[in-house]
PyMOL Python script that loads the backbone (N, CA, C, O; Angstrom):
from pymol import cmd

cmd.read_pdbstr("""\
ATOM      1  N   UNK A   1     -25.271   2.842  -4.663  1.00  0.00           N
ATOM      2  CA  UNK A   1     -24.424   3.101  -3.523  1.00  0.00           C
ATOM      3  C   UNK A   1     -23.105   2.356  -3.726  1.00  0.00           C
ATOM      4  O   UNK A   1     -23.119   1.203  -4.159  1.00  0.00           O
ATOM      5  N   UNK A   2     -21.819   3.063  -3.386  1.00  0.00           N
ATOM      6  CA  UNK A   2     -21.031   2.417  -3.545  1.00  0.00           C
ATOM      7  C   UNK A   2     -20.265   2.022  -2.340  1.00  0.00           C
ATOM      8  O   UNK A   2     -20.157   2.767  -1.365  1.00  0.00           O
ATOM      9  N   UNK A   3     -19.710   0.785  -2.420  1.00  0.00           N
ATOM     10  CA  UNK A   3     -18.666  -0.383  -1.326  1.00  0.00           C
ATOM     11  C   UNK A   3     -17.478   0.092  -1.416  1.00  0.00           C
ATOM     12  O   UNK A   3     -16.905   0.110  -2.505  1.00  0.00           O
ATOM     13  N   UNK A   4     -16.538   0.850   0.417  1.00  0.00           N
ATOM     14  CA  UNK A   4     -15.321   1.194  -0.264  1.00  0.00           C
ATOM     15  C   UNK A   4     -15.024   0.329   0.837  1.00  0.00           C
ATOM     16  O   UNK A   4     -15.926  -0.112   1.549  1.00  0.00           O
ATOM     17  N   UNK A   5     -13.833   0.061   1.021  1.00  0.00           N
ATOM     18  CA  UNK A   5     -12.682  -0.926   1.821  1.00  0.00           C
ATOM     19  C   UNK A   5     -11.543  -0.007   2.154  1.00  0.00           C
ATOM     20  O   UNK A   5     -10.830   0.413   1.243  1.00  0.00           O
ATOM     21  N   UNK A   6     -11.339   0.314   3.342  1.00  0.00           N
ATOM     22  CA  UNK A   6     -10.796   0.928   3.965  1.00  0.00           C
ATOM     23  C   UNK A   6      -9.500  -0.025   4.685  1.00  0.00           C
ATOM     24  O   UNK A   6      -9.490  -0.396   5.859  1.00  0.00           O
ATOM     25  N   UNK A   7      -8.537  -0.277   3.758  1.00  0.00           N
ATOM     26  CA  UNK A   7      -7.082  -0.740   4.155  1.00  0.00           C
ATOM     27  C   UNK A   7      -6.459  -0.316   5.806  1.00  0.00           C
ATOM     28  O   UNK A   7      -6.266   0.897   5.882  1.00  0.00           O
ATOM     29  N   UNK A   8      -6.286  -0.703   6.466  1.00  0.00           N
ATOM     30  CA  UNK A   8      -5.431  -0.147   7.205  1.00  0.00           C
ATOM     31  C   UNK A   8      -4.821  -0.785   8.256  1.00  0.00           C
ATOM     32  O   UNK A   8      -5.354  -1.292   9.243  1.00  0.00           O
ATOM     33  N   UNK A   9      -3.466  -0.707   7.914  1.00  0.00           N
ATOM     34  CA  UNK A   9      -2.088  -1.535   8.667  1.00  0.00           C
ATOM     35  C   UNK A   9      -1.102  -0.832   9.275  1.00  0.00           C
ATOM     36  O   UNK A   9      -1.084   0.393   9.150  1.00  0.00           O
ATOM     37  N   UNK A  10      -0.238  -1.427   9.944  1.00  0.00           N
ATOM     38  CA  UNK A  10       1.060  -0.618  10.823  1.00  0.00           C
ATOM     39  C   UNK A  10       2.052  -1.105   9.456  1.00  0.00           C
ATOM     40  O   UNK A  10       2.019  -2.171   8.841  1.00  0.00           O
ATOM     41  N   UNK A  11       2.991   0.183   9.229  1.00  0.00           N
ATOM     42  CA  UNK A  11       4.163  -0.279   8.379  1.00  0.00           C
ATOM     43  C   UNK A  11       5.422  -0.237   8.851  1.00  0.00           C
ATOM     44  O   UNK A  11       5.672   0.719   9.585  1.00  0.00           O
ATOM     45  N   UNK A  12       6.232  -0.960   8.646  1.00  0.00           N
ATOM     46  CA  UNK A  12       7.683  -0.327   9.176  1.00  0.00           C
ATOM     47  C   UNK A  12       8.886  -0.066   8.400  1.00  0.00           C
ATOM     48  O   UNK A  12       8.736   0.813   7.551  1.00  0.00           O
ATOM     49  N   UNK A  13      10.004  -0.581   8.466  1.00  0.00           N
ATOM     50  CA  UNK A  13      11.076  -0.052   7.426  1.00  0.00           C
ATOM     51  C   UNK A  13      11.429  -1.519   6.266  1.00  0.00           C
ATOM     52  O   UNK A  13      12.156  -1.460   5.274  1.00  0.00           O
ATOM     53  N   UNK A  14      10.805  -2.538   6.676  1.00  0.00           N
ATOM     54  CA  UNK A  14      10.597  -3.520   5.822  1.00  0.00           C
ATOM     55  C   UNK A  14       9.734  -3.193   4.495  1.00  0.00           C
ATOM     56  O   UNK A  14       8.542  -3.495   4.551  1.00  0.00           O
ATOM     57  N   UNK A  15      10.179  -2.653   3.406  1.00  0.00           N
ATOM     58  CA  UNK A  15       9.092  -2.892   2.362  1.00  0.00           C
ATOM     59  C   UNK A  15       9.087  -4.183   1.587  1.00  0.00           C
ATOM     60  O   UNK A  15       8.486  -4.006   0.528  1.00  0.00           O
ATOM     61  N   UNK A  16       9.241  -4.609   1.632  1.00  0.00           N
ATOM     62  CA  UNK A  16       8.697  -6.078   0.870  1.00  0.00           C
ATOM     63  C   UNK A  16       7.874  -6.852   2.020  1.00  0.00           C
ATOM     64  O   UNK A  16       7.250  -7.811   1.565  1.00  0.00           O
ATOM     65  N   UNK A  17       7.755  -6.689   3.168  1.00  0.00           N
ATOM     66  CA  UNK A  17       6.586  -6.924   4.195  1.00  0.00           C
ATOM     67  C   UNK A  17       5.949  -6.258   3.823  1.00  0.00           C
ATOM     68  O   UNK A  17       4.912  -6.703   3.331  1.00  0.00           O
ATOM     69  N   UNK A  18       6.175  -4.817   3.831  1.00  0.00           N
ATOM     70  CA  UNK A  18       4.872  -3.780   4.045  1.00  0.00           C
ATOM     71  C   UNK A  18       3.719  -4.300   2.709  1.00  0.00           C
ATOM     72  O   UNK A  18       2.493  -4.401   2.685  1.00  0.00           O
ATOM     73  N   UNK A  19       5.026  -4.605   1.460  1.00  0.00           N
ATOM     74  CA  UNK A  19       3.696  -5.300   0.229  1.00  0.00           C
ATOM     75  C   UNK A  19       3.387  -6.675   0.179  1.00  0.00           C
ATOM     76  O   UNK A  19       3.096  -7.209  -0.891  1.00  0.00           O
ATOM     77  N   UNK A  20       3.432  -7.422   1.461  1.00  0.00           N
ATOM     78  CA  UNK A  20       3.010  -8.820   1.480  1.00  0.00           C
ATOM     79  C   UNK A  20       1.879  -8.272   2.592  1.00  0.00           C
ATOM     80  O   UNK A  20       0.768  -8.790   2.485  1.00  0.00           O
ATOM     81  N   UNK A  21       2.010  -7.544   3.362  1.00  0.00           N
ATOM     82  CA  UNK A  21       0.761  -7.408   4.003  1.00  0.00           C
ATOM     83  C   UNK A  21      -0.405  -6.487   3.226  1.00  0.00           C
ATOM     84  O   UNK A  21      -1.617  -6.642   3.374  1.00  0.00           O
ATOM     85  N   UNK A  22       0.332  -5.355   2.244  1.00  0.00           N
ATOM     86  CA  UNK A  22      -0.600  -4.859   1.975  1.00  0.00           C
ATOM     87  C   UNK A  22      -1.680  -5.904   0.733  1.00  0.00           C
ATOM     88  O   UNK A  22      -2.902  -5.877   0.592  1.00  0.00           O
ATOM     89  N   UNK A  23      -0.720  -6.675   0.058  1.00  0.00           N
ATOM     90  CA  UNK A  23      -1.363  -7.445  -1.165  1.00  0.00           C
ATOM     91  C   UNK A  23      -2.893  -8.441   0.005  1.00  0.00           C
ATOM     92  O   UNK A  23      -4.065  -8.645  -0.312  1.00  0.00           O
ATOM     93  N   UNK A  24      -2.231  -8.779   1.166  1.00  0.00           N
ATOM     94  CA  UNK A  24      -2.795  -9.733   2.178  1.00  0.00           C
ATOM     95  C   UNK A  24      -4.167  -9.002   2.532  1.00  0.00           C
ATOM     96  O   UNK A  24      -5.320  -9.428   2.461  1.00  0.00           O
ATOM     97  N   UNK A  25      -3.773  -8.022   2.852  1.00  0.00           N
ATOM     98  CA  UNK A  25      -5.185  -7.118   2.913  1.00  0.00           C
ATOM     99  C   UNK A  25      -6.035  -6.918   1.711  1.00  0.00           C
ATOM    100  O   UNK A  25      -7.201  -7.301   1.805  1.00  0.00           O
ATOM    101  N   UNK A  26      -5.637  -6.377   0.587  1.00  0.00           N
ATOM    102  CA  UNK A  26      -6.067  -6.441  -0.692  1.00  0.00           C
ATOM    103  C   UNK A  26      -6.885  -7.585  -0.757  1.00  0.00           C
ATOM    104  O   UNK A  26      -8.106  -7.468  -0.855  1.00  0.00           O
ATOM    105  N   UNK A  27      -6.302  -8.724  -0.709  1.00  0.00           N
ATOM    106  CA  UNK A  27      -6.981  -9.833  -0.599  1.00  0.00           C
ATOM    107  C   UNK A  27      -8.331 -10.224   0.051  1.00  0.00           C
ATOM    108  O   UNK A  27      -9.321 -10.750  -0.458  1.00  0.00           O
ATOM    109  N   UNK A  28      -8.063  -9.775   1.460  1.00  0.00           N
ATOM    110  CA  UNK A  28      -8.912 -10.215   2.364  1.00  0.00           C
ATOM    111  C   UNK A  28      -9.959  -9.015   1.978  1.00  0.00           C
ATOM    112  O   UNK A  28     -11.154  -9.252   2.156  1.00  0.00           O
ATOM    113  N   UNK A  29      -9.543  -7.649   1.424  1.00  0.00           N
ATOM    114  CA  UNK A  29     -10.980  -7.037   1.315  1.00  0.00           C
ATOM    115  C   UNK A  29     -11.601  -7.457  -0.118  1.00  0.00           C
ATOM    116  O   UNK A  29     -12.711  -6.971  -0.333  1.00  0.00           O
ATOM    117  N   UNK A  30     -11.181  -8.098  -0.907  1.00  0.00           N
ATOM    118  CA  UNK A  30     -11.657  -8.236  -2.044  1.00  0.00           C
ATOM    119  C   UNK A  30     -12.646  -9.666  -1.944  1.00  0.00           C
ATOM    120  O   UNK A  30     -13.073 -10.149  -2.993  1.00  0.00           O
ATOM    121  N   UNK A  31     -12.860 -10.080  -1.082  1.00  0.00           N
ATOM    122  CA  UNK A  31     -14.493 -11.156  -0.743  1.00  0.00           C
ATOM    123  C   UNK A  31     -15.310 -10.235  -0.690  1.00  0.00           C
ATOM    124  O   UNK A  31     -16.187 -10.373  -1.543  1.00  0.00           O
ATOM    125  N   UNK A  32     -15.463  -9.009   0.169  1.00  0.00           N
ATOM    126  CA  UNK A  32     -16.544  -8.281   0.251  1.00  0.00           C
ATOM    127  C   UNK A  32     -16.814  -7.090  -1.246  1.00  0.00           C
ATOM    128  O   UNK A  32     -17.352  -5.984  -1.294  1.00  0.00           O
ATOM    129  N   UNK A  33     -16.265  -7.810  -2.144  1.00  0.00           N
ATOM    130  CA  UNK A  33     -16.631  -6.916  -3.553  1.00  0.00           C
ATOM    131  C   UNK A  33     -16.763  -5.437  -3.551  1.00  0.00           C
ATOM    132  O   UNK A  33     -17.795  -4.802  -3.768  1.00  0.00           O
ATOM    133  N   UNK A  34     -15.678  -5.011  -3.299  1.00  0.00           N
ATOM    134  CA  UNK A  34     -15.639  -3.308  -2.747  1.00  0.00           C
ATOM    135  C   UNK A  34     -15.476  -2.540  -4.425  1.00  0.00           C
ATOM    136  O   UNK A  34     -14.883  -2.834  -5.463  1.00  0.00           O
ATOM    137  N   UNK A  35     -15.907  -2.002  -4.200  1.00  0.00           N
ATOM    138  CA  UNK A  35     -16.184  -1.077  -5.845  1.00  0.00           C
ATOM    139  C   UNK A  35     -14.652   0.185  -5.572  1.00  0.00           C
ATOM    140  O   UNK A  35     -14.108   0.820  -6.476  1.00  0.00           O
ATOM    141  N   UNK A  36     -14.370   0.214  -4.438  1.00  0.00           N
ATOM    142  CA  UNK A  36     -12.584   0.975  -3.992  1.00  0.00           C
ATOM    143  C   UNK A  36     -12.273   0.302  -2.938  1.00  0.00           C
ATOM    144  O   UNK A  36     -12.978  -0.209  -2.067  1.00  0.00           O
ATOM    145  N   UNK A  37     -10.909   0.351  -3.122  1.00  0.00           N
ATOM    146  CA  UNK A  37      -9.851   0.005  -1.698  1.00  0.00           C
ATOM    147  C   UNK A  37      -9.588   1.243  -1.676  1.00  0.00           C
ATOM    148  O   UNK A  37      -9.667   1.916  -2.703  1.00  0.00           O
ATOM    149  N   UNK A  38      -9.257   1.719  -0.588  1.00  0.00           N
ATOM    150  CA  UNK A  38      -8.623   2.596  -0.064  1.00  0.00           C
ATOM    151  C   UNK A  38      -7.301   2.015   0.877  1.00  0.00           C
ATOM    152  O   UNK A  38      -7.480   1.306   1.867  1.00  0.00           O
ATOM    153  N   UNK A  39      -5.877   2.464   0.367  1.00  0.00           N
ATOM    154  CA  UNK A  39      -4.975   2.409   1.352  1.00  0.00           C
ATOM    155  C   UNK A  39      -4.192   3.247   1.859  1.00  0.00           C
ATOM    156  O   UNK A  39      -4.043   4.247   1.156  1.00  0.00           O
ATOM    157  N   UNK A  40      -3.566   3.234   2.915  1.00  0.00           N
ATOM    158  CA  UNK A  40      -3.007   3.861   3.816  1.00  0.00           C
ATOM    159  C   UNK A  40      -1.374   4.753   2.635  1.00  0.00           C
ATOM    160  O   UNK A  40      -0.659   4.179   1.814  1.00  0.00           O
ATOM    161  N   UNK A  41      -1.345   6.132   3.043  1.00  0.00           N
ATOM    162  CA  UNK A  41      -0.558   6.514   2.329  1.00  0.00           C
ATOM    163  C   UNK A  41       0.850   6.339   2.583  1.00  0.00           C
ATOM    164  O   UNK A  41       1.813   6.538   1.842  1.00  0.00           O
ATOM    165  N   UNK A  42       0.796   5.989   3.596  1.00  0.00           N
ATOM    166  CA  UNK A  42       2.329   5.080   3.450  1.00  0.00           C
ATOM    167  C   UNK A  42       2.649   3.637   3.769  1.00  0.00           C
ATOM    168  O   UNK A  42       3.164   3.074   4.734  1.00  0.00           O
ATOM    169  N   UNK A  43       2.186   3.267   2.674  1.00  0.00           N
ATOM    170  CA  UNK A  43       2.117   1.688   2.871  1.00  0.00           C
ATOM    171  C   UNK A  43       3.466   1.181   2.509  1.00  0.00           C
ATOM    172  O   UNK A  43       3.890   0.299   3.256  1.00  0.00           O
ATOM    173  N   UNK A  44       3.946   1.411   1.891  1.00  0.00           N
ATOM    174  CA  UNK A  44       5.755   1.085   1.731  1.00  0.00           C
ATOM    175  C   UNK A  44       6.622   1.152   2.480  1.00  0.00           C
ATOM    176  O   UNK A  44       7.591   0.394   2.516  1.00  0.00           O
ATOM    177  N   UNK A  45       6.309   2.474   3.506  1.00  0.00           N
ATOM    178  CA  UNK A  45       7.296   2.562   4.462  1.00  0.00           C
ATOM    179  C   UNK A  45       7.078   3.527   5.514  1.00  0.00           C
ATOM    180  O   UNK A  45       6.069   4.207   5.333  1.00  0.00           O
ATOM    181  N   UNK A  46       7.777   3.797   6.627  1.00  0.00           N
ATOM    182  CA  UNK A  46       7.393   4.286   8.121  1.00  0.00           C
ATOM    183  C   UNK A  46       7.071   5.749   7.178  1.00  0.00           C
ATOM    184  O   UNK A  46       7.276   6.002   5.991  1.00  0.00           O
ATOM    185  N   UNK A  47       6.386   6.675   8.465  1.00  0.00           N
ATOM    186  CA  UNK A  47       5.203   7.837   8.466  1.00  0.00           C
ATOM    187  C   UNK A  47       6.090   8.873   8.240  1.00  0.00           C
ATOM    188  O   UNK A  47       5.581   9.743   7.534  1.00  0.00           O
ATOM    189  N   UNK A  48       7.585   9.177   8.681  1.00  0.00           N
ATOM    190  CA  UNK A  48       8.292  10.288   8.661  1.00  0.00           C
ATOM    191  C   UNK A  48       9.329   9.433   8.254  1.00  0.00           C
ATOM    192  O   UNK A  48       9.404   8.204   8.238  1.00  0.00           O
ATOM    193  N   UNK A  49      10.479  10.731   7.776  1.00  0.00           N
ATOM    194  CA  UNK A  49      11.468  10.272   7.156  1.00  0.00           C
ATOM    195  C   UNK A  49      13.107  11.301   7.707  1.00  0.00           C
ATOM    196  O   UNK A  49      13.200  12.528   7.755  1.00  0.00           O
ATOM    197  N   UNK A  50      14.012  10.437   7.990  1.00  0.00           N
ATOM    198  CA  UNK A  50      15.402  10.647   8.815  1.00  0.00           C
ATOM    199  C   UNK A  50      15.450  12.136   8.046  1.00  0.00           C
ATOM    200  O   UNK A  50      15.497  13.141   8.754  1.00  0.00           O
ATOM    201  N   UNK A  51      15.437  12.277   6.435  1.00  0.00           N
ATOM    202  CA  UNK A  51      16.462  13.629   5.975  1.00  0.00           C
ATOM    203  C   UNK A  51      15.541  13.322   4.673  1.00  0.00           C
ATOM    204  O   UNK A  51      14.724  12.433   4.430  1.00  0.00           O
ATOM    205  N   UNK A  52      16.010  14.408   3.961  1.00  0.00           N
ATOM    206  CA  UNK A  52      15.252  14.179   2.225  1.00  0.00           C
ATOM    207  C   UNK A  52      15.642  13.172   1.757  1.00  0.00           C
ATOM    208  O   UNK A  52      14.724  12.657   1.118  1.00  0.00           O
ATOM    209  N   UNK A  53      16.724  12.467   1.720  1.00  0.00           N
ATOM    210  CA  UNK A  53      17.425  11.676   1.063  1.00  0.00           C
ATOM    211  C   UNK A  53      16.651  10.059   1.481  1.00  0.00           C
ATOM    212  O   UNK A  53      16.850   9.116   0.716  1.00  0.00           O
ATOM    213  N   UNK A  54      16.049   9.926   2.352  1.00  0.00           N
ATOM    214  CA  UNK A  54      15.314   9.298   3.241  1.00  0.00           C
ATOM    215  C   UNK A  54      14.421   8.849   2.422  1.00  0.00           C
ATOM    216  O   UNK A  54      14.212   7.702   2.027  1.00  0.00           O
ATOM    217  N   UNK A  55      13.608  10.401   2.058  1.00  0.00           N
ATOM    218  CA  UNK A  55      11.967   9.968   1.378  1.00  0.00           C
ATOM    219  C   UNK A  55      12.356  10.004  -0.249  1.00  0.00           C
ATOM    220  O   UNK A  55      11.480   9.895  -1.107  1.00  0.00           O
ATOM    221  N   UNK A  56      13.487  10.136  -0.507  1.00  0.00           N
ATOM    222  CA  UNK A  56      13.080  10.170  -1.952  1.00  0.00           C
ATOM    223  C   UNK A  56      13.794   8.187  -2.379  1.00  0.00           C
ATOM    224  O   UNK A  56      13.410   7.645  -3.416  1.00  0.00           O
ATOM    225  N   UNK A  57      14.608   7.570  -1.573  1.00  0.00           N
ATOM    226  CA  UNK A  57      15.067   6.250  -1.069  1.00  0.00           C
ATOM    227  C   UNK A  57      13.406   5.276  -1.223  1.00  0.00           C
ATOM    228  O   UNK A  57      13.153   4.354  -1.997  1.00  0.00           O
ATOM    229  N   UNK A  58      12.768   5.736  -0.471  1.00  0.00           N
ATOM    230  CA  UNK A  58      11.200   5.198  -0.113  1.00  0.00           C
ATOM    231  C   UNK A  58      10.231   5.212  -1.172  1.00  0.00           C
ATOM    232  O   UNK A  58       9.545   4.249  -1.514  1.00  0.00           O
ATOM    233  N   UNK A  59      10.220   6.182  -1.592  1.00  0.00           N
ATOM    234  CA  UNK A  59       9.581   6.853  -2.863  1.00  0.00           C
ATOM    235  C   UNK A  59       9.244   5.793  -3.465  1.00  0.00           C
ATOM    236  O   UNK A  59       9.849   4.733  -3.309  1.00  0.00           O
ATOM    237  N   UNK A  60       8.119   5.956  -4.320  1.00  0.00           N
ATOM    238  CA  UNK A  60       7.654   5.349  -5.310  1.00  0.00           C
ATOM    239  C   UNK A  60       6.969   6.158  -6.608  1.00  0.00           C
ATOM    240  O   UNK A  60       6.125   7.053  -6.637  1.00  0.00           O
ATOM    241  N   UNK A  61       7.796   5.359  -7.815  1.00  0.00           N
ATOM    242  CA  UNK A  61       7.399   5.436  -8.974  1.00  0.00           C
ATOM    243  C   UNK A  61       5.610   5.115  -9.468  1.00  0.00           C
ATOM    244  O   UNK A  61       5.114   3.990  -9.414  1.00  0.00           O
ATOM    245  N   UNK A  62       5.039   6.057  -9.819  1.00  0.00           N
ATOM    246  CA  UNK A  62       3.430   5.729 -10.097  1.00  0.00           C
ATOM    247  C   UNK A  62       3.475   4.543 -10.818  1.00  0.00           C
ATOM    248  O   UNK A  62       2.963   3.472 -10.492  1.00  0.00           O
ATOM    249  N   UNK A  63       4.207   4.830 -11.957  1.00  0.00           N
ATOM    250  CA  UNK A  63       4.063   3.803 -12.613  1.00  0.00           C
ATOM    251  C   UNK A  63       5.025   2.396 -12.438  1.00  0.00           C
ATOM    252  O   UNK A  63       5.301   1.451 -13.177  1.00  0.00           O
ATOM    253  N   UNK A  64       5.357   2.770 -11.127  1.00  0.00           N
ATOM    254  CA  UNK A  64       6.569   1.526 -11.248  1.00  0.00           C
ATOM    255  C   UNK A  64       6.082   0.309 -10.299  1.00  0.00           C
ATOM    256  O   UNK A  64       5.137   0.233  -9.514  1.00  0.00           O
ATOM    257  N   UNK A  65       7.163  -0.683 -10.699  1.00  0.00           N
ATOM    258  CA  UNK A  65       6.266  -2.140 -10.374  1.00  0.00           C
ATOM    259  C   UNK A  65       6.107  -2.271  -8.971  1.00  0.00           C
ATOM    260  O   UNK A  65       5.859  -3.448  -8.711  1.00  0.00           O
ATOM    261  N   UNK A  66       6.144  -1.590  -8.004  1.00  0.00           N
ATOM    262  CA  UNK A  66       5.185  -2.083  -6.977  1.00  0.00           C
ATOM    263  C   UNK A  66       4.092  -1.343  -7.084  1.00  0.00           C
ATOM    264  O   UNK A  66       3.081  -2.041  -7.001  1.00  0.00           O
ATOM    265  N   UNK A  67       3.886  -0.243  -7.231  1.00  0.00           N
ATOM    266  CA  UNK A  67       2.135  -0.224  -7.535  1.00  0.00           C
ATOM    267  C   UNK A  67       1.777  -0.463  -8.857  1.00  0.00           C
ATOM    268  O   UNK A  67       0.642  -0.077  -9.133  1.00  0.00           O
ATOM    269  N   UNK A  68       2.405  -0.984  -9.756  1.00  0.00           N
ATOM    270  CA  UNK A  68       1.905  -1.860 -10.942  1.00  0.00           C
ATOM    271  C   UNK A  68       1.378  -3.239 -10.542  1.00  0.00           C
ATOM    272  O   UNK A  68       0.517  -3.826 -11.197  1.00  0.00           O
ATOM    273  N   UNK A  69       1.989  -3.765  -9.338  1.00  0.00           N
ATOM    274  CA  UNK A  69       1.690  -4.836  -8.881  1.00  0.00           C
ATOM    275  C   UNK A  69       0.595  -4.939  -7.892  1.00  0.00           C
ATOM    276  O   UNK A  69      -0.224  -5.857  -7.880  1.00  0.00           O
ATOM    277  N   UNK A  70       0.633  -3.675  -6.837  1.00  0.00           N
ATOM    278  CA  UNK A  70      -0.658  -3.129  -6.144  1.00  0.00           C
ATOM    279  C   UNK A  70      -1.813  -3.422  -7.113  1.00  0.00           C
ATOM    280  O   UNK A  70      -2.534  -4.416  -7.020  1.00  0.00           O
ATOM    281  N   UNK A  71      -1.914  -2.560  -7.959  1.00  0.00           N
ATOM    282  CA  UNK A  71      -2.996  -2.667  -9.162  1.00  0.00           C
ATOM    283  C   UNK A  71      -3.402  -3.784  -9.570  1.00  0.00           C
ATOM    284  O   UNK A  71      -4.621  -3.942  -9.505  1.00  0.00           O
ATOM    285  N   UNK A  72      -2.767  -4.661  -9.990  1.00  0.00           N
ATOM    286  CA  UNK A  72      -2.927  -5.779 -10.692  1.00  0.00           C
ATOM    287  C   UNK A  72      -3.768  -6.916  -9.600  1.00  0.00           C
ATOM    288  O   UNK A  72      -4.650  -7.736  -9.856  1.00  0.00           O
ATOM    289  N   UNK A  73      -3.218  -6.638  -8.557  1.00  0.00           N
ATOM    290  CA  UNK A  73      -3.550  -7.731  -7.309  1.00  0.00           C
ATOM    291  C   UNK A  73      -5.080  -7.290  -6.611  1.00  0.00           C
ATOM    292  O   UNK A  73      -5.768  -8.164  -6.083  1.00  0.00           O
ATOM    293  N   UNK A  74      -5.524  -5.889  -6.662  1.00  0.00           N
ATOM    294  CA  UNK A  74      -6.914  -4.971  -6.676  1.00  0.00           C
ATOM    295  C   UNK A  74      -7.494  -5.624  -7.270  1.00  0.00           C
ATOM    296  O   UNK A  74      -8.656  -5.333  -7.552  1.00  0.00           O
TER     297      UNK A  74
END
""", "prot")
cmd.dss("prot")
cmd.show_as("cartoon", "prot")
cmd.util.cbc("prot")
cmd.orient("prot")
């Protein structure tokens, strides 16, 4: 059977909060030895976005260093 951890926080237009709380959570679920985290799909930044120019500003690179750093901290 597997242990998942179910992340889930309020975000706002702060991202470098949004990844001190999310790493904070990371944290706090990783005592209970979860075999997945699960997090919230917009953990970087608020739920909707002003114009396109908005979400692609917010956006994140897969491979780029904040979820390189997500990863690493999992």
């Amino acid at each position: 059977m597997a242990r998942v951890a179910a992340l889930q926080f309020a975000t706002g237009t702060d991202v470098d909060s949004n990844l001190a709380t999310c790493l904070r959570m990371i944290d706090e679920a990783r005592h209970f030895e979860p075999d997945l985290m699960v997090l919230p799909e917009f953990r970087n930044d608020i739920s909707w976005y002003d114009e396109a120019e908005h979400a692609w500003r917010v956006s994140l690179e897969r491979e780029g260093p904040l979820m390189g750093l997500i990863g690493q901290w999992a």
